[in-house]
C-alpha positions as CSV (number, residue, x, y, z in Angstrom):
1,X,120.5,150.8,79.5
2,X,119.3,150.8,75.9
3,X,117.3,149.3,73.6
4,X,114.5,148.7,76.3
5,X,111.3,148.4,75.2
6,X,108.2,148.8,77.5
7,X,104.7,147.8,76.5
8,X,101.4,148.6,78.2
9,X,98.6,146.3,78.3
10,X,95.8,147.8,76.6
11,X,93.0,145.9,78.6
12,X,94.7,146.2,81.8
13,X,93.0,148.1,84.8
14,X,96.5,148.8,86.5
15,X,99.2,150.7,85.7
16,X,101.4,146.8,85.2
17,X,103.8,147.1,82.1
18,X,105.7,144.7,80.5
19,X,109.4,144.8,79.6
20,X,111.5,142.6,77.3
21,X,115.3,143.0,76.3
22,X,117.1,143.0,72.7
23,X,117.1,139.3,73.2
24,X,113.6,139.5,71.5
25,X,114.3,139.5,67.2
26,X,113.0,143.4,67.0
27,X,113.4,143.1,63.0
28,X,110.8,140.7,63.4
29,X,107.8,142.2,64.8
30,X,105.5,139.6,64.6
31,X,107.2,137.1,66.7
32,X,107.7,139.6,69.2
33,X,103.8,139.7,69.3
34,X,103.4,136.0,68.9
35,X,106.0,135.6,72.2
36,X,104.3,138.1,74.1
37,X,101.2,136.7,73.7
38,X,101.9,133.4,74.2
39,X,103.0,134.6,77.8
40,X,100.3,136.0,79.2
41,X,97.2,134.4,80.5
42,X,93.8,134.4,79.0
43,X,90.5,135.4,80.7
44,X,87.1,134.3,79.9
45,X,84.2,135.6,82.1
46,X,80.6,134.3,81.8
47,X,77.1,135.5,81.8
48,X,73.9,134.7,83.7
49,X,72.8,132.1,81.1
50,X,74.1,129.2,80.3
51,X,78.1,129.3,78.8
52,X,80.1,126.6,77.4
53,X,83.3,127.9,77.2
54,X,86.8,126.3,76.1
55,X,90.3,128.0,77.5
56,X,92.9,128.2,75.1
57,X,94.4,125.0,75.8
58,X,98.5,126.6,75.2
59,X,98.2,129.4,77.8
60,X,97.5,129.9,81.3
61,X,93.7,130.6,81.6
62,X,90.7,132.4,83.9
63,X,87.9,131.9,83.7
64,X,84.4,133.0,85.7
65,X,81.3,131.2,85.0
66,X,79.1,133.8,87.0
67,X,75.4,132.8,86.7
68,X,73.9,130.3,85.1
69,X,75.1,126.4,84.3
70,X,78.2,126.9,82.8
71,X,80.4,124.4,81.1
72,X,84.4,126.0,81.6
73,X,87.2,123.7,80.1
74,X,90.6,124.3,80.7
75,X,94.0,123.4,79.1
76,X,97.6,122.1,79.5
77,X,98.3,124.9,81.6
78,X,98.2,126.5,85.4
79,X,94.4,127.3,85.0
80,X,91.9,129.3,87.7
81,X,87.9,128.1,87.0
82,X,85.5,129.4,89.2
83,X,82.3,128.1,88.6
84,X,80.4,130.8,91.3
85,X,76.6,130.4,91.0
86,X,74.9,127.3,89.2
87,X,75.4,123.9,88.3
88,X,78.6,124.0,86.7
89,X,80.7,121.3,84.9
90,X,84.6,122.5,85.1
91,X,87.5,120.7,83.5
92,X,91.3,121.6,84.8
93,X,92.7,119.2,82.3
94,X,96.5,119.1,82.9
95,X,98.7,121.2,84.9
96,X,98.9,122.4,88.2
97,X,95.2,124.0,88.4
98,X,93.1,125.8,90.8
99,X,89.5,124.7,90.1
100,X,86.5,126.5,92.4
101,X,83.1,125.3,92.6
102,X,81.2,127.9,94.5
103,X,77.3,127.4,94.8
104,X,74.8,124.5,93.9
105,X,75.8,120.8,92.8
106,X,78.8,121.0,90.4
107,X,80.6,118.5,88.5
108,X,84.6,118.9,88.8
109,X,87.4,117.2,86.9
110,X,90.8,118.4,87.7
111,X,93.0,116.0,85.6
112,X,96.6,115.8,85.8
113,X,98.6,117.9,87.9
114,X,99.1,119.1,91.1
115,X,95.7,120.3,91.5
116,X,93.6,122.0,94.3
117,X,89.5,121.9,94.1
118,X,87.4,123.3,96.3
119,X,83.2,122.0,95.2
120,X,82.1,125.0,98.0
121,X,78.3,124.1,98.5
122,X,76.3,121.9,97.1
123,X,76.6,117.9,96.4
124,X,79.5,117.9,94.1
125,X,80.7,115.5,92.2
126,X,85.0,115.6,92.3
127,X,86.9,113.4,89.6
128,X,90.6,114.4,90.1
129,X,93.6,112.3,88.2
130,X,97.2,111.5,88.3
131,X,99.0,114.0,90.8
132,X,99.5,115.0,94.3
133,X,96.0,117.2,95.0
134,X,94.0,119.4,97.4
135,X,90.6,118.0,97.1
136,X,87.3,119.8,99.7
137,X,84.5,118.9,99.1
138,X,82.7,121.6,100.8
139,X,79.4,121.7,102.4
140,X,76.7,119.1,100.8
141,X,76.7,115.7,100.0
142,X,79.8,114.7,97.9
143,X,81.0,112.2,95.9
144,X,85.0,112.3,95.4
145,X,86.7,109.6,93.4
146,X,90.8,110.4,93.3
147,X,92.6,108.7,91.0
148,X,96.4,108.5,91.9
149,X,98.7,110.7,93.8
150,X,99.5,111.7,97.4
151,X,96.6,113.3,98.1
152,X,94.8,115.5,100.8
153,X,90.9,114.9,100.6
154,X,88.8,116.4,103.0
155,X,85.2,115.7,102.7
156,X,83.9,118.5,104.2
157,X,80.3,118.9,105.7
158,X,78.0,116.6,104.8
159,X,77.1,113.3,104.1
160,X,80.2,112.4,101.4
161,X,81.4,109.2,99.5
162,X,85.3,109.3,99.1
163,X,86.8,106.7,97.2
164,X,90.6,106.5,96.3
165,X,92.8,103.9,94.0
166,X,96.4,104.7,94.4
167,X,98.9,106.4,96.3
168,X,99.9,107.5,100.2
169,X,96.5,109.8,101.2
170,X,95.7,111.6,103.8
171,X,91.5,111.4,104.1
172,X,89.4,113.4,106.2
173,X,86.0,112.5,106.1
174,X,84.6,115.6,108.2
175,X,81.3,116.0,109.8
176,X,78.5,113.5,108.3
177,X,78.3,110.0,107.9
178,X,80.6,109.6,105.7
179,X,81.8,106.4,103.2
180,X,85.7,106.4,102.4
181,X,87.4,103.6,101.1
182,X,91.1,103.2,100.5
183,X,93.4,102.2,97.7
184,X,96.9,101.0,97.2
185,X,99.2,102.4,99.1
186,X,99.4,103.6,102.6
187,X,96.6,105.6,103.8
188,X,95.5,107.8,106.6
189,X,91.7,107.9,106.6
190,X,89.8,109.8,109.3
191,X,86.0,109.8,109.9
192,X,85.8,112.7,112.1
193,X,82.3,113.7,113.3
194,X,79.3,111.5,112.4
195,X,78.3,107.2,112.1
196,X,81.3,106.5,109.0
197,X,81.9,103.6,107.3
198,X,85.9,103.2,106.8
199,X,87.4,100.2,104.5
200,X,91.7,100.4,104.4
201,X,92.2,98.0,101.3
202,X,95.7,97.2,100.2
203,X,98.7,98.8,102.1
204,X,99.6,100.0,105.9
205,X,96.6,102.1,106.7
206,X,95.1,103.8,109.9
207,X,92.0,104.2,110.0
208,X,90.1,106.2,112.8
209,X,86.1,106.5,113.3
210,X,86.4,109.4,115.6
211,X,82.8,110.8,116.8
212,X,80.0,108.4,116.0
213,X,79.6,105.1,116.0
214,X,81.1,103.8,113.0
215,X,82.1,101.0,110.9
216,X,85.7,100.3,110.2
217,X,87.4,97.2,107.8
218,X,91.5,97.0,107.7
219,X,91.0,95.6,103.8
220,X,88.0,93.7,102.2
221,X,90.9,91.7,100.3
222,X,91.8,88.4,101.7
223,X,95.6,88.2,100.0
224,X,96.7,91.8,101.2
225,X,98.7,90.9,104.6
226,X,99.9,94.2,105.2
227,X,99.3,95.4,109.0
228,X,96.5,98.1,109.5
229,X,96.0,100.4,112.6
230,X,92.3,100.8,113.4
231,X,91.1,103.3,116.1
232,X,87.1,103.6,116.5
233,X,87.7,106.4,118.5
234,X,84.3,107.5,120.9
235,X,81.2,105.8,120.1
236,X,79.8,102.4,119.6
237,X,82.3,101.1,116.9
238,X,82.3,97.8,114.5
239,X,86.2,97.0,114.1
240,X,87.3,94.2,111.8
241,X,90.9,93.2,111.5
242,X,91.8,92.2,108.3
243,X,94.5,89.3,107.0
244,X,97.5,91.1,108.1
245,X,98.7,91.4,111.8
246,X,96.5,94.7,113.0
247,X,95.8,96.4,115.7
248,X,92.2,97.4,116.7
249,X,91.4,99.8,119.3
250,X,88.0,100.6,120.1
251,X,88.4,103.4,122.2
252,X,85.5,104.9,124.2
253,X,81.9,102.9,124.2
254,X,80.5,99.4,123.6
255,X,82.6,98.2,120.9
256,X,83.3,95.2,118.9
257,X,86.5,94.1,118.0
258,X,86.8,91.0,115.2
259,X,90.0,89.7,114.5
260,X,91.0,88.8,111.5
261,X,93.7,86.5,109.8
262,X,96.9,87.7,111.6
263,X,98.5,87.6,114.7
264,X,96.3,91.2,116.3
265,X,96.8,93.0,119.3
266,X,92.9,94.3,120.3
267,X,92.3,96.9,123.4
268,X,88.7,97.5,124.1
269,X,88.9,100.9,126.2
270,X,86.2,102.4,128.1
271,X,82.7,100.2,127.6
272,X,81.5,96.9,127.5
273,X,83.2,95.8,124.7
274,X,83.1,92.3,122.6
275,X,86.5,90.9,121.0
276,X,85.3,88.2,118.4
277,X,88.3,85.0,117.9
278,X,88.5,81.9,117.1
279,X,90.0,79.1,115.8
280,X,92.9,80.4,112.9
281,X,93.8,83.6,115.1
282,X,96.2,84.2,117.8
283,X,95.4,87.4,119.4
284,X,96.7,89.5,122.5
285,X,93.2,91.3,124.1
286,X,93.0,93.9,126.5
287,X,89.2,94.6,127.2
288,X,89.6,98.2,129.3
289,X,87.7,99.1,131.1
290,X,84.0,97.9,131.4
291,X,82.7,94.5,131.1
292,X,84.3,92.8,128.5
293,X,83.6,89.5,126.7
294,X,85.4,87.1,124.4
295,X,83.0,85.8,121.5
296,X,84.1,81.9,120.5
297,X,81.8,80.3,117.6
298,X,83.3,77.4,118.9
299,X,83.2,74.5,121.6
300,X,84.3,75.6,125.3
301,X,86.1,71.8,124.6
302,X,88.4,73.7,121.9
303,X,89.8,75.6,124.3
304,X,91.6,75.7,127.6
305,X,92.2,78.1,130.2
306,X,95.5,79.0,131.5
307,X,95.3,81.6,134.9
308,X,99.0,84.0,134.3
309,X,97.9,86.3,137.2
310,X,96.1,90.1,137.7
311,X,93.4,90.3,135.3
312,X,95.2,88.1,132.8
313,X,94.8,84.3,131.3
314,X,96.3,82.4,128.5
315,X,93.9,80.6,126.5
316,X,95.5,77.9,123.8
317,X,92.8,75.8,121.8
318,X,93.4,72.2,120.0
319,X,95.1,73.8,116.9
320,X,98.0,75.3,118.8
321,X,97.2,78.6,118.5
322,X,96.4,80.8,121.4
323,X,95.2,84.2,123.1
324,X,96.4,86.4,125.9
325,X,94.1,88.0,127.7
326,X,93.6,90.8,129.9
327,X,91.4,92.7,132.1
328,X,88.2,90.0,130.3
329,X,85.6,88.8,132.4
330,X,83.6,86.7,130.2
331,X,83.8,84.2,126.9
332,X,80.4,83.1,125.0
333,X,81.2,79.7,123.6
334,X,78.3,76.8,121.3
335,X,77.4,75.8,124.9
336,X,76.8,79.2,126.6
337,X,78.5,82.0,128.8
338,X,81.1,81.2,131.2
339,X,82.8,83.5,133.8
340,X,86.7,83.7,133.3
341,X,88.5,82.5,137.3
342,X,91.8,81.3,137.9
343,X,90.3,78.2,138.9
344,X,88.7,77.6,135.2
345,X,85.6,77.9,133.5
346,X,82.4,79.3,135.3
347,X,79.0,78.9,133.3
348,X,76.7,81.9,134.1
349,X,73.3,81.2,134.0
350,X,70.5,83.0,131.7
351,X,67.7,84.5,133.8
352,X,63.9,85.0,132.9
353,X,61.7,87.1,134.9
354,X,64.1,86.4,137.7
355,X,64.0,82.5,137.3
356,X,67.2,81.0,136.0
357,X,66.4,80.1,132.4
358,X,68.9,77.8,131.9
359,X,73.0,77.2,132.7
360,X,75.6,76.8,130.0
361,X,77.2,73.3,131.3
362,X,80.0,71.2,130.0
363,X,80.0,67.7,129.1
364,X,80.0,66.3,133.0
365,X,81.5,62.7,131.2
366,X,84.3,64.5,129.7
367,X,85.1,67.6,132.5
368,X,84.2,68.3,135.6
369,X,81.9,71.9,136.1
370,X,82.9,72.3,139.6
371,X,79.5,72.8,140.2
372,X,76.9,71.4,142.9
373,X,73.5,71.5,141.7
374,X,69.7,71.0,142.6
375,X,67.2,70.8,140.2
376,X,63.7,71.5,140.7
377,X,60.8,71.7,137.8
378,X,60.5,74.9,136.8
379,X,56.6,74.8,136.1
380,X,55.8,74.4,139.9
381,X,57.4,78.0,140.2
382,X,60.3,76.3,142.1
383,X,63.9,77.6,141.1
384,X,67.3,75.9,140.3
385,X,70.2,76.4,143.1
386,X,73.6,76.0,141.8
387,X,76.8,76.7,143.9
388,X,80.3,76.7,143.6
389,X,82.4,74.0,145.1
């Protein structure tokens, strides 16, 4: 082969050459240069003061803060930015860039691209733009605001704040109590460990509490009727359905399950678990295991109560609209607590200091309780007897 040239990078610590062909103009010497230059990447290193440094916004750059609270700003290229030790403000900018917090509380922006940023400890603060990204927060408190793209966020340990507008993510919220809140599109969110707070907004989301007791909302807005699949996972979890046709499961503890403006299907697992309806839903409920009750900001006269066999009952009200229900031993209506039998209705009295308080009761001109009762006054210490017919 001839004509071959080989060039050895002066500031190199290896032994790595470079090698370009005849295709290069070799009567033109400076725009061999100008090519070769324009190829390879360049490095910027830091002090332990304070640096505010700018990359070379053509070319692939590194760059190492070190000590101090550095200020590294990337270009339009592939860049690495490791901000290491310090409060550190680091910019990606565009392309496909690898940004590295390190220690303390950092401020990152990865921009456009495919990027992957990593705050390390501290309470960072993560900005990342249009692109699919890797996003960790790290250890610390963190605040992570992604902008667009199909994007893995991962919170990290900590306390964090995850916020998303667009795109199909995949959110892990990771140990803490953590705040994530969906955008558009069809999101995965996960709490993991700790007491989270988990909102789906527009699209098909699932959203799961896992460890803790935690908060979770299919979308805070009332036009988006896309269904959601909420999981609450262990603990005592706050479910609310939102306008689409959902499905809430509480999973292990005392949870309670609100439905929202769909048609939902609601399991209550292990606990004693509270399904809030209504009239404007049509639900099917499974309460689990546990002692399960049916919460009705309504009249027991709105409803009626329809015995389908096992642990199950239809209940339609005076709209039309109805719920199925399973393995549900009690419903609070306006007029008090009633026991769920084949044969209706049962009002269960409220007790105080062993005396019965008072008795949910129907309107006896309008229904009939079922119920054989002698009344006594309470302030001669006598007690009320009621009894089943």
């Amino acid at each position: 082969m001839t004509n071959i040239k080989t060039i050895s990078k002066k500031n190199s610590t290896s032994n790595s050459q470079i090698i370009f062909s005849p295709i290069l103009d070799q009567k033109d010497p400076n725009k061999i240069t100008s090519t070769l230059n324009s190829l390879m990447p360049a490095n910027y290193y830091g002090t332990a003061d304070d640096d505010f440094i700018f990359g070379d916004y053509n070319k692939q750059n590194n760059m190492f803060g070190y000590d101090g609270n550095d200020y590294l700003i990337g270009g339009s290229l592939n860049d690495f930015i490791l901000g290491d030790d310090g409060a550190d403000h680091l910019y990606g900018y565009d392309g496909d860039d690898i940004v590295l917090g390190g220690w303390d509380n950092d401020y990152i922006y990865g921009g456009t691209g495919n990027d992957f940023v990593d705050g390390g400890d501290g309470e960072d603060n993560i900005e990342d733009d249009i692109g699919n990204d890797f996003i960790n927060g790290g250890d610390g408190d963190d605040y992570i605001e992604d902008k667009g793209g199909d994007d893995y966020i991962y919170g990290g340990t900590g306390n964090d704040y995850i916020t998303d507008y667009s795109g199909a993510n995949k959110i892990f919220g990771g140990d803490g109590n953590d705040t994530v809140i969906g955008g558009d599109g069809n999101d995965i969110i996960n709490g993991d460990g700790g007491n989270d707070y988990l909102i789906g907004s527009n699209g098909i989301d699932t959203l799961k509490g896992g460890d803790g007791d935690d908060v979770l909302y299919g979308n805070i807005i009332f036009f988006d009727t896309d269904p959601d699949n909420l999981e609450g996972g262990n603990g005592n979890d706050q479910i609310f359905a939102g306008s689409g046709d959902d499905m809430l499961d509480g999973g292990t503890g005392d949870d309670m399950l609100v439905g929202g403006g769909g048609y939902n299907t609601m399991f209550g697992g292990d606990g004693n678990d509270e399904f809030y309806s209504g009239l404007g839903n049509n639900n099917t409920i499974d309460g689990g295991n546990g002692i399960d009750t049916l919460v009705y900001n309504v009249s027991v006269k709105d409803y009626a109560l329809h015995y389908l066999g096992g642990n199950k009952y239809y209940l339609p009200n005076i709209l039309g609209e109805q719920d199925v229900v399973d393995n549900v031993e009690f419903a609070v209506f306006k007029e008090g607590k009633f026991k769920l039998t084949p044969g209706g209705f049962v009002p269960v009295p409220t007790f105080t200091s062993g005396l019965i308080e008072s008795m949910a009761s129907f309107d006896t001109g309008s229904m009939d309780t079922g119920l054989n009762m002698d009344v006594q006054d309470k302030n001669q210490n006598t007690n009320l007897v009621a009894s089943v017919l």
